[in-house]
C-alpha positions as CSV (number, residue, x, y, z in Angstrom):
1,X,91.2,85.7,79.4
2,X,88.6,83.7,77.5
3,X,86.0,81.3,78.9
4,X,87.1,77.3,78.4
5,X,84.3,75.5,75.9
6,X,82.2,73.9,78.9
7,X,82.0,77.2,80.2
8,X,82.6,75.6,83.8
9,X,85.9,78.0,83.9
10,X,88.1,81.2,82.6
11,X,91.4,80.2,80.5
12,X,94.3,82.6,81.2
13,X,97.3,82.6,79.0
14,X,100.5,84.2,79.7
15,X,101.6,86.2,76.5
16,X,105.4,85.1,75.4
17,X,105.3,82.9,78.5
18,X,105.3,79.0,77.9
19,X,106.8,77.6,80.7
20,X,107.0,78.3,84.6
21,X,108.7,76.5,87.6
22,X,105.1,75.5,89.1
23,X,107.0,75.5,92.8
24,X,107.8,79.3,92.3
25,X,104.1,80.8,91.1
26,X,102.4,78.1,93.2
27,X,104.4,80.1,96.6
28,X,103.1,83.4,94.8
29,X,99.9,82.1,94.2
30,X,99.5,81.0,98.0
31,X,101.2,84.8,99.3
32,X,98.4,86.1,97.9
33,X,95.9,84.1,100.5
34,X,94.9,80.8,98.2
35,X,95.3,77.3,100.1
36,X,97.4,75.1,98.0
37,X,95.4,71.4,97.1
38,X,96.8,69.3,94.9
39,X,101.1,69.5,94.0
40,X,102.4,67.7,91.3
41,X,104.3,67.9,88.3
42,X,101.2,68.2,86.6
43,X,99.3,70.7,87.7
44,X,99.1,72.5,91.1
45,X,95.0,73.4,92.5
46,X,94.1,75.8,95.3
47,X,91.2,77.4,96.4
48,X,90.1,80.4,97.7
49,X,87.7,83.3,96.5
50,X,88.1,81.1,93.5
51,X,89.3,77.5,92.9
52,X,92.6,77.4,90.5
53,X,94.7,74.9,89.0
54,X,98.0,76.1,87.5
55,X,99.7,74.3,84.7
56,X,103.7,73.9,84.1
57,X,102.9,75.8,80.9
58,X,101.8,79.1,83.2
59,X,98.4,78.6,82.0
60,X,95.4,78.8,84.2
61,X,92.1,77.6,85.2
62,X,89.8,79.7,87.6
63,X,86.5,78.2,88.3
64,X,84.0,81.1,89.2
65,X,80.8,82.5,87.8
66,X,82.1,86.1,89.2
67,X,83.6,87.6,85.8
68,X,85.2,90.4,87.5
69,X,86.5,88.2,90.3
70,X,88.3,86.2,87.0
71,X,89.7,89.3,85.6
72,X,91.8,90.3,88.9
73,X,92.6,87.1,89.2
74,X,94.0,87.5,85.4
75,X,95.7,90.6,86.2
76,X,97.3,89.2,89.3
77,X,98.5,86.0,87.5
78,X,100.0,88.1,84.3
79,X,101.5,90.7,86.6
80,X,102.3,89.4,89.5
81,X,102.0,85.7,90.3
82,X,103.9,84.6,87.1
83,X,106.8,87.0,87.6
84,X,108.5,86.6,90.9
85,X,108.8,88.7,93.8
86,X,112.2,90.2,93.1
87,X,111.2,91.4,89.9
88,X,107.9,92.8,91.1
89,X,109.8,94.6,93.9
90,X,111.9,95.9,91.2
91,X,108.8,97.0,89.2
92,X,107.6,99.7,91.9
93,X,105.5,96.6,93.4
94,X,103.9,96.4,97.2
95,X,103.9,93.7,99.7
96,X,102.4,93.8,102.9
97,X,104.6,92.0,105.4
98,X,104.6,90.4,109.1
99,X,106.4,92.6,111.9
100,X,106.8,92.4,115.3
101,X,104.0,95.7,116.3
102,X,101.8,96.3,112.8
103,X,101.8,94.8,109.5
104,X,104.2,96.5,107.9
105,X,103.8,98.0,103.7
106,X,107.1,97.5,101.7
107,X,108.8,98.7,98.4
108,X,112.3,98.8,97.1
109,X,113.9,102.6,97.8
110,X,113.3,103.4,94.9
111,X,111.1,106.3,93.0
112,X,108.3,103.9,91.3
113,X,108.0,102.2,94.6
114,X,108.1,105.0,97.0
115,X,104.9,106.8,94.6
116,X,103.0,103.3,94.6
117,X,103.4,103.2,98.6
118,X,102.7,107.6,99.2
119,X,99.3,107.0,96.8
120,X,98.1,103.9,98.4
121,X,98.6,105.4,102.0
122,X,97.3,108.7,101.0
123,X,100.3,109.9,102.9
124,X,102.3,113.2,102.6
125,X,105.4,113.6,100.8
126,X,106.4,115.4,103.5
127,X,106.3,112.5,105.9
128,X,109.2,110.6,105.4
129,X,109.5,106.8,105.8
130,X,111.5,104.5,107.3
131,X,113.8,101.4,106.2
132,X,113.6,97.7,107.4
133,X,116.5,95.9,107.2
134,X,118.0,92.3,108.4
135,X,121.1,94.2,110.1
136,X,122.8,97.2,109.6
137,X,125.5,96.1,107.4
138,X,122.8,96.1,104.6
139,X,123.0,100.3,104.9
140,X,126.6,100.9,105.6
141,X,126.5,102.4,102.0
142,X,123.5,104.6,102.5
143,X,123.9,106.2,106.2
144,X,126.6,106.7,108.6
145,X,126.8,104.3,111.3
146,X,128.2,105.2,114.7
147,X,130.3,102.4,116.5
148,X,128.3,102.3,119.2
149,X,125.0,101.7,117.4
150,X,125.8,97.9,117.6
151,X,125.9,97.8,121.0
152,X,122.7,100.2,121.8
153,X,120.6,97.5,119.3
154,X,121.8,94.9,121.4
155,X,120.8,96.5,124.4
156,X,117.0,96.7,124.0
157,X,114.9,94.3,122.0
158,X,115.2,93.4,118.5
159,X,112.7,95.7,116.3
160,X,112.2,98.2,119.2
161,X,114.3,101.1,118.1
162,X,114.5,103.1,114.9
163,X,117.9,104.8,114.4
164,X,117.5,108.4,112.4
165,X,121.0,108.4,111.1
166,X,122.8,110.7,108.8
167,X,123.1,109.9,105.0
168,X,125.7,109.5,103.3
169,X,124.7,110.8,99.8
170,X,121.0,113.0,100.0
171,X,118.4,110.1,99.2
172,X,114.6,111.1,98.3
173,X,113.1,113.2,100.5
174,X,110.5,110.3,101.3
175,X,113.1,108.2,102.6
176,X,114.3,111.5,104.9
177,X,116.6,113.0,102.4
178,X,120.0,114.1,104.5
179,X,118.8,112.1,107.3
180,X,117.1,108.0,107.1
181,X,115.2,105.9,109.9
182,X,116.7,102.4,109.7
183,X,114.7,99.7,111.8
184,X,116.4,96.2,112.0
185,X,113.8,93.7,111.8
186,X,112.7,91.0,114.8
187,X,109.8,89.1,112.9
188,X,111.2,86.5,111.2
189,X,109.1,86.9,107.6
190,X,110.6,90.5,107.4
191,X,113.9,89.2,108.3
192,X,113.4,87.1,105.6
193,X,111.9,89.6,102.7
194,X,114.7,92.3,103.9
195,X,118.1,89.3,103.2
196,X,116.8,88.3,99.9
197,X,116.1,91.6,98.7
198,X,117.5,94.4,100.8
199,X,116.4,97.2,102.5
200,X,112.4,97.9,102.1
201,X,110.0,100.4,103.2
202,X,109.0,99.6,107.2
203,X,105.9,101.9,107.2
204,X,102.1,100.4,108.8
205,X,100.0,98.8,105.9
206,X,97.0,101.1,106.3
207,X,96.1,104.8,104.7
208,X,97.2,107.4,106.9
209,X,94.7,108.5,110.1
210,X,93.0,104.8,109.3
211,X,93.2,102.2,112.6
212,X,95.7,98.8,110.7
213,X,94.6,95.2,110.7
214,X,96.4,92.8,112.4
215,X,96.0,90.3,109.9
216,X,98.4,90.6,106.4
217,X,96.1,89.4,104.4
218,X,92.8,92.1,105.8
219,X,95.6,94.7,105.6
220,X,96.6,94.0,102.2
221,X,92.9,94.3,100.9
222,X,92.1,97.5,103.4
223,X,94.8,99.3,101.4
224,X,94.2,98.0,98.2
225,X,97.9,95.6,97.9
226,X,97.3,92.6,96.1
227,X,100.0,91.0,97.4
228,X,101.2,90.0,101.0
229,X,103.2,87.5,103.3
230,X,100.9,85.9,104.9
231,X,100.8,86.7,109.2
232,X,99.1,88.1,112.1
233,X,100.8,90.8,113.9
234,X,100.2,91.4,118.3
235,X,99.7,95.0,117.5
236,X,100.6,97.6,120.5
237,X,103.1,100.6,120.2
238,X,105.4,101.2,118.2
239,X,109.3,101.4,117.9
240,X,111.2,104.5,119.7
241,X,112.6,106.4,117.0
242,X,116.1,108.0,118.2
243,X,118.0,110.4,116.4
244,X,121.5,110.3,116.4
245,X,124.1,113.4,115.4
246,X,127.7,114.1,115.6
247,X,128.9,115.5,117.9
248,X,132.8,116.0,118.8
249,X,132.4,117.5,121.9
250,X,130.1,114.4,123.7
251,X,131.8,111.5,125.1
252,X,130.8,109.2,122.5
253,X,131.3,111.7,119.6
254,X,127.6,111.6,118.7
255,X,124.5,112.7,120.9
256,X,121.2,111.0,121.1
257,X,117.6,112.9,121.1
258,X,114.3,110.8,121.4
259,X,112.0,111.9,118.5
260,X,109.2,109.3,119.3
261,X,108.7,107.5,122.5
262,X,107.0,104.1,121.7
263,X,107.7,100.4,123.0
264,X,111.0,101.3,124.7
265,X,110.5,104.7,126.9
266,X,112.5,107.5,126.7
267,X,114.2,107.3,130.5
268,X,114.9,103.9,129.4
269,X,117.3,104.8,126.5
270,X,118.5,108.2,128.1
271,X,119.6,106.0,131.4
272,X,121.8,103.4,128.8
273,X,123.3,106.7,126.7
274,X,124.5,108.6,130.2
275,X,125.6,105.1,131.5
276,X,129.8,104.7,131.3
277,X,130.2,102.3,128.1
């Protein structure tokens, strides 16, 4: 980062990058809260905390006289604007996200992810956390699925329930180990996120014991996540989080418990699981 010769902005450079698709790191640009201005082939400008114009070679301006507001805008731009979304997912990178309840914290399942998400939460390894995902198909290779899950999803409203289902290899214990909570998504941005790159994290975008936004973008900075979806979320309870085990001598093969009684109450779901299918 190096200040431009009229010393009316800060020049940042890209190492080994020398060309961009403007249309990709402009949408980045703008997830992380800018408003976008000007959109040509020439040179895209947004503003914000900071006004930005963004050049086909990946270079770019930021007009401030906030030094330290330039350099996290640097280190956003060289690590995460310029490289897209999949590969800062794949990186062990957080994005907080739109649900139906609570903005909701996401990583990849996987171990640089998963210790990004336990540090910035402040949460216990020994709390486990749950998957989002656009349908249950996208798990059929990480947790057994009952036949008549389909049919108890459909049965209540989308995003209401969390299914604890067994796994079908042990996965990290901060995903539930032998046993994973999968939540199939209703809000249409984490629909989104979970088809184009799979099952994420579904866990509430604040430290643990600390009251959430509503807003994406005030959750994102309350946690310390440079990069979110933007959204505001209606709040209120969560999902019901049922737990479902084998079981050859119930009706169904598998019974149900209720571990968590939130949007959808617990008479409600026992009533459909002792009602005749």
């Amino acid at each position: 980062m190096e200040m431009c010769g009229n010393k009316a902005a800060w020049q940042i450079v890209v190492d080994g990058i020398d060309n961009i698709d403007l249309e990709s790191v402009g949408s980045n640009i703008e997830a992380a809260g800018y408003e976008i201005g000007i959109r040509s082939r020439l040179a895209w400008t947004f503003s914000g905390p900071a006004e930005l114009t963004l050049y086909p070679s990946g270079k770019l301006l930021v007009k401030t006289e906030d030094k330290d507001l330039a350099a996290q805008i640097a280190e956003n731009h060289v690590t995460n604007w310029v490289r897209g979304m999949e590969d800062y997912l794949k990186a062990g990178g957080l994005v907080v996200y739109p649900t139906s309840t609570l903005p909701g914290l996401g990583c990849l399942p996987i171990e640089e992810g998963l210790d990004q998400l336990f540090s910035k939460k402040n949460r216990s390894s020994e709390m486990p956390v749950s998957l989002g995902v656009e349908s249950m198909n996208q798990v059929s290779d990480l947790v057994i699925i009952p036949e008549c899950v389909i049919q108890l999803l459909e049965s209540f409203p989308k995003g209401s329930l969390t299914l604890v289902l067994p796994a079908i290899n042990t996965l990290d214990s901060r995903l539930g180990g032998d046993w994973v909570a999968i939540r199939v998504f209703a809000h249409p941005e984490a629909i989104k996120l979970a088809t184009i790159h799979g099952p994420i994290t579904a866990t509430s975008a604040n430290p643990s014991g600390v009251i959430s936004e509503c807003d994406t973008m005030l959750a994102a900075e309350a946690i310390g996540v440079s990069r979110y979806i933007p959204g505001l979320c209606p709040g209120g309870k969560g999902s019901t989080y049922i737990q479902l085990k084998e079981n050859p001598h119930s009706e169904r093969g598998w019974s149900l418990s209720v571990m968590r009684e939130g949007v959808i109450p617990h008479a409600d779901v026992r009533e459909w699981w002792t009602t005749p299918a």
